[in-house]
Z-matrix of the N, CA and C atoms (Angstrom, degrees):
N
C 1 1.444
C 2 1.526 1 108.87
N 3 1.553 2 107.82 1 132.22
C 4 1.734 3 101.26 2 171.31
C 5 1.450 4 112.04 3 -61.59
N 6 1.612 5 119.43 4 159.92
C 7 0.980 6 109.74 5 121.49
C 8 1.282 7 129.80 6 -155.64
N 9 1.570 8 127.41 7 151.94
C 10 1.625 9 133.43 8 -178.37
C 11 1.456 10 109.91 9 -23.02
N 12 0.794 11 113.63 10 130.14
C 13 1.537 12 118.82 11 168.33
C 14 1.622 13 127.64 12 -114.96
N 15 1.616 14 94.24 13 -8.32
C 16 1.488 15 109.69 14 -173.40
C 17 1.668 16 92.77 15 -93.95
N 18 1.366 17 118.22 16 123.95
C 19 1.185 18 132.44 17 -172.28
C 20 1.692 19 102.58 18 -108.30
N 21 1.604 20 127.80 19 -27.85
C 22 1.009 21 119.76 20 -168.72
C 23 1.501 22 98.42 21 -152.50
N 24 1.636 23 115.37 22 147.88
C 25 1.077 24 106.08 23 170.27
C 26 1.451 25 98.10 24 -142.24
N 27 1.687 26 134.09 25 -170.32
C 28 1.634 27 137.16 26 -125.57
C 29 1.801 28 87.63 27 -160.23
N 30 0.872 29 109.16 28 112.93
C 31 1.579 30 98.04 29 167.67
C 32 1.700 31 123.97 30 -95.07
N 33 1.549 32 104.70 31 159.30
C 34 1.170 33 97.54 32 -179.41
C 35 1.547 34 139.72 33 -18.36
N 36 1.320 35 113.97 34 -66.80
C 37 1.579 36 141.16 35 -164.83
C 38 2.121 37 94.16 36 -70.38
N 39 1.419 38 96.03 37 -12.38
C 40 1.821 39 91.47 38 -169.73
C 41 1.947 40 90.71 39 -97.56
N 42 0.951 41 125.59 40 -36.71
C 43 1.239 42 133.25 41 -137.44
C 44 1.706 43 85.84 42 -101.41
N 45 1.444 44 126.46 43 -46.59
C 46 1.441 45 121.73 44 159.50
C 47 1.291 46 138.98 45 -53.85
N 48 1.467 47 107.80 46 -18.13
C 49 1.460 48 122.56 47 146.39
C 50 0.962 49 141.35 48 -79.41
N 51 1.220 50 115.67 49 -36.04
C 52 1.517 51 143.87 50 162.97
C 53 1.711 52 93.25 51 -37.58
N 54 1.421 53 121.21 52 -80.01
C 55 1.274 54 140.74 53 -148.31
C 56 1.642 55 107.78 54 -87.76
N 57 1.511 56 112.97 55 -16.73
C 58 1.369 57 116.76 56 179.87
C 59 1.552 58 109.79 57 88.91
N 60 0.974 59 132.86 58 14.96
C 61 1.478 60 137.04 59 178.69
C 62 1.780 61 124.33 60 -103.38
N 63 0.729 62 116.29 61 154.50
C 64 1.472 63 140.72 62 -160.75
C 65 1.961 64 107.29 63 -63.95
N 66 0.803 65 118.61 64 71.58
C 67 1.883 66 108.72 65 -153.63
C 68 1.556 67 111.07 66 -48.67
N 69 1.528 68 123.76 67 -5.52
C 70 1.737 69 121.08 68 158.41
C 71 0.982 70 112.85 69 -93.77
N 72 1.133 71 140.28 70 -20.74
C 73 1.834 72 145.88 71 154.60
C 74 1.495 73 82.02 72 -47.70
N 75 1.456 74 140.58 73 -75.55
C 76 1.524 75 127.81 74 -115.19
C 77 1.602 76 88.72 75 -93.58
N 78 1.016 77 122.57 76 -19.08
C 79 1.158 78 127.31 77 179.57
C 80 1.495 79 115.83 78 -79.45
N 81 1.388 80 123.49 79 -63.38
C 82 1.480 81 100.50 80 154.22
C 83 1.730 82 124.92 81 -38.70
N 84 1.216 83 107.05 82 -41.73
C 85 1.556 84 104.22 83 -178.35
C 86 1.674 85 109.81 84 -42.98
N 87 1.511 86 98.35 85 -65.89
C 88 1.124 87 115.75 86 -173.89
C 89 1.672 88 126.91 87 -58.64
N 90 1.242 89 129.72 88 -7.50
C 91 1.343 90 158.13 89 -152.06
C 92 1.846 91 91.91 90 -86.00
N 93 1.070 92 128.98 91 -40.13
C 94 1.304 93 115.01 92 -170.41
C 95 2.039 94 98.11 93 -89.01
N 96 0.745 95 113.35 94 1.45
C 97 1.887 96 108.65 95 -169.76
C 98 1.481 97 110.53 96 -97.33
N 99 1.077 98 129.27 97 162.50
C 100 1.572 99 139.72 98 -154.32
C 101 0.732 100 123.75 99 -151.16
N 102 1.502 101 162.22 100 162.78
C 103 1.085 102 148.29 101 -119.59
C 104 1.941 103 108.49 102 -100.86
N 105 1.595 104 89.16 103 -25.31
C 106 1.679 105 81.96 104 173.65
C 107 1.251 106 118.67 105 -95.77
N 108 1.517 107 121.09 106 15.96
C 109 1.119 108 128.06 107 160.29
C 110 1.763 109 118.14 108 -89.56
N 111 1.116 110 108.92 109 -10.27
C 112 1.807 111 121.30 110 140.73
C 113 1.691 112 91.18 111 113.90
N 114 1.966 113 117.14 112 34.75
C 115 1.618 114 127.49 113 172.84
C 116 1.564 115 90.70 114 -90.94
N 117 1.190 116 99.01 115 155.47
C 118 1.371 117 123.21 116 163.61
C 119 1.685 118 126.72 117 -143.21
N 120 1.282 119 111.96 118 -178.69
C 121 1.643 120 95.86 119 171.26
C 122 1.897 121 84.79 120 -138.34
N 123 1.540 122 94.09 121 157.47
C 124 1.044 123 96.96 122 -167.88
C 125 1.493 124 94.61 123 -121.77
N 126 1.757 125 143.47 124 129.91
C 127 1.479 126 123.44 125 167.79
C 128 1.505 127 97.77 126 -138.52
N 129 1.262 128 96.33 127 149.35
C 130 1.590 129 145.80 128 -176.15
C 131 1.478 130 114.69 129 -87.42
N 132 1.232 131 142.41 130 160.03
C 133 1.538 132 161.41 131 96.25
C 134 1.321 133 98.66 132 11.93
N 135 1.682 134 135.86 133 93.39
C 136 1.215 135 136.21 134 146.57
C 137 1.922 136 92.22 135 82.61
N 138 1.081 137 124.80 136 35.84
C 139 1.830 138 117.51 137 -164.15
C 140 1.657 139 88.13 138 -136.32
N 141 1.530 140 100.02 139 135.61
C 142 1.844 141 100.99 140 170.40
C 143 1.634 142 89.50 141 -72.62
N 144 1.459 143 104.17 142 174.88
C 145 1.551 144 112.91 143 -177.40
C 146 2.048 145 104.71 144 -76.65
N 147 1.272 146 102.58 145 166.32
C 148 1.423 147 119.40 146 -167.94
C 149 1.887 148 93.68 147 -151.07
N 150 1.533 149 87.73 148 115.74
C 151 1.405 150 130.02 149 175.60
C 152 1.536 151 101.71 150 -42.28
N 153 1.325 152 147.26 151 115.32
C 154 1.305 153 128.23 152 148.79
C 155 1.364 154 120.11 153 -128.98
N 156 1.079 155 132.41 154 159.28
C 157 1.779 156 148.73 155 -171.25
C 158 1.323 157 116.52 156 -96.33
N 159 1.356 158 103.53 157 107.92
C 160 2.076 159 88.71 158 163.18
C 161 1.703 160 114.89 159 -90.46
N 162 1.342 161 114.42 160 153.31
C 163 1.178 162 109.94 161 -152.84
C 164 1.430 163 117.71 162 -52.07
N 165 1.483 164 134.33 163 -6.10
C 166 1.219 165 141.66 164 158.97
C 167 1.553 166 114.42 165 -65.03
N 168 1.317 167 127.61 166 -48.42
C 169 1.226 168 146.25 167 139.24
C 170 1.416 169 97.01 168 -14.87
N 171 1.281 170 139.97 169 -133.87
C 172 0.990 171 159.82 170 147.06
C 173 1.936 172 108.35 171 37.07
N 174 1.343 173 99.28 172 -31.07
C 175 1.865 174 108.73 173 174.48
C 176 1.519 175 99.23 174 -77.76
N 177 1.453 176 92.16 175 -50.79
C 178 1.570 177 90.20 176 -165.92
C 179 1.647 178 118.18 177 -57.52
N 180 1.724 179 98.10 178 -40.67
C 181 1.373 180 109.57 179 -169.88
C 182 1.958 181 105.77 180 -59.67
N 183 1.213 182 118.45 181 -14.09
C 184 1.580 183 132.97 182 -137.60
C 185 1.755 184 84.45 183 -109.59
N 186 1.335 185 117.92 184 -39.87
C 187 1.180 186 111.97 185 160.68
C 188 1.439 187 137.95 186 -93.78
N 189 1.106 188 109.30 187 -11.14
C 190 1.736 189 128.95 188 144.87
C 191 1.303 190 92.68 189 -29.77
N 192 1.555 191 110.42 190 -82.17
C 193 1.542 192 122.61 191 -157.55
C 194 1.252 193 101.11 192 -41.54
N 195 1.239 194 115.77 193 -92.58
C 196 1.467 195 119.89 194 -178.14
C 197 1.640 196 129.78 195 -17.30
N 198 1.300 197 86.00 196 -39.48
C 199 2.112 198 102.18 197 174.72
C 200 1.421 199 94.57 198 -61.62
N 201 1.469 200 129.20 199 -60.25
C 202 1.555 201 126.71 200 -142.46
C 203 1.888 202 88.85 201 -87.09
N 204 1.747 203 113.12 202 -48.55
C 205 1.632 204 78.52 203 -175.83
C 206 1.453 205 108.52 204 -77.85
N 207 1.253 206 132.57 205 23.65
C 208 1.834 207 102.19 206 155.42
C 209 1.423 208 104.15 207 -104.35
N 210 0.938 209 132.23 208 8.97
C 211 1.149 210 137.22 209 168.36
C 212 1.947 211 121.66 210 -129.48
N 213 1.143 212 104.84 211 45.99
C 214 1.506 213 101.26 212 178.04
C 215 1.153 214 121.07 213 -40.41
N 216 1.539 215 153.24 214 -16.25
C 217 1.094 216 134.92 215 -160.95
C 218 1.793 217 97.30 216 -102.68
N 219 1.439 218 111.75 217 -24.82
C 220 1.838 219 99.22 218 157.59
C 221 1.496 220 132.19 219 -42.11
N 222 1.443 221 112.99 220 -20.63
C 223 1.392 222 111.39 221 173.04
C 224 1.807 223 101.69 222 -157.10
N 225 1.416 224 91.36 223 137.06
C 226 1.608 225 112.43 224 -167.40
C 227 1.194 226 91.60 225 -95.79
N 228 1.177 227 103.45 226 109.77
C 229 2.118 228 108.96 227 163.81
C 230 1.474 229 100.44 228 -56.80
């Protein structure tokens, strides 16, 4: 039997502060990753969904970053 192991996860707008980044930058960044890359969506009571990271998530996304600023022309702000 599976089971979840992700007990907690970080949403966008927390994780762009966290790291000092722009939270519509991180979001394009983040736009190509999937759920086994540790993205999620998170929804609410009357709320569009909100992007969040489990802490595996959050590695990956951390090297995203790093990929796109040495290479800015991979993603057009």
């Amino acid at each position: 039997m599976h089971v979840n192991k992700v007990h907690s996860v970080t949403t966008i707008g927390r994780v762009a502060k966290d790291l000092g980044e722009d939270e519509d930058w991180l979001s394009d960044v983040a736009t190509g990753m999937d759920p086994e890359d540790g993205l999620i969506w998170v929804y609410g009571v009357g709320e569009d969904g909100v992007m969040a990271f489990t802490d595996f998530g959050i590695e990956t996304l951390m090297e995203l970053i790093r990929m796109y600023k040495e290479n800015p022309g991979l993603l057009r702000r």
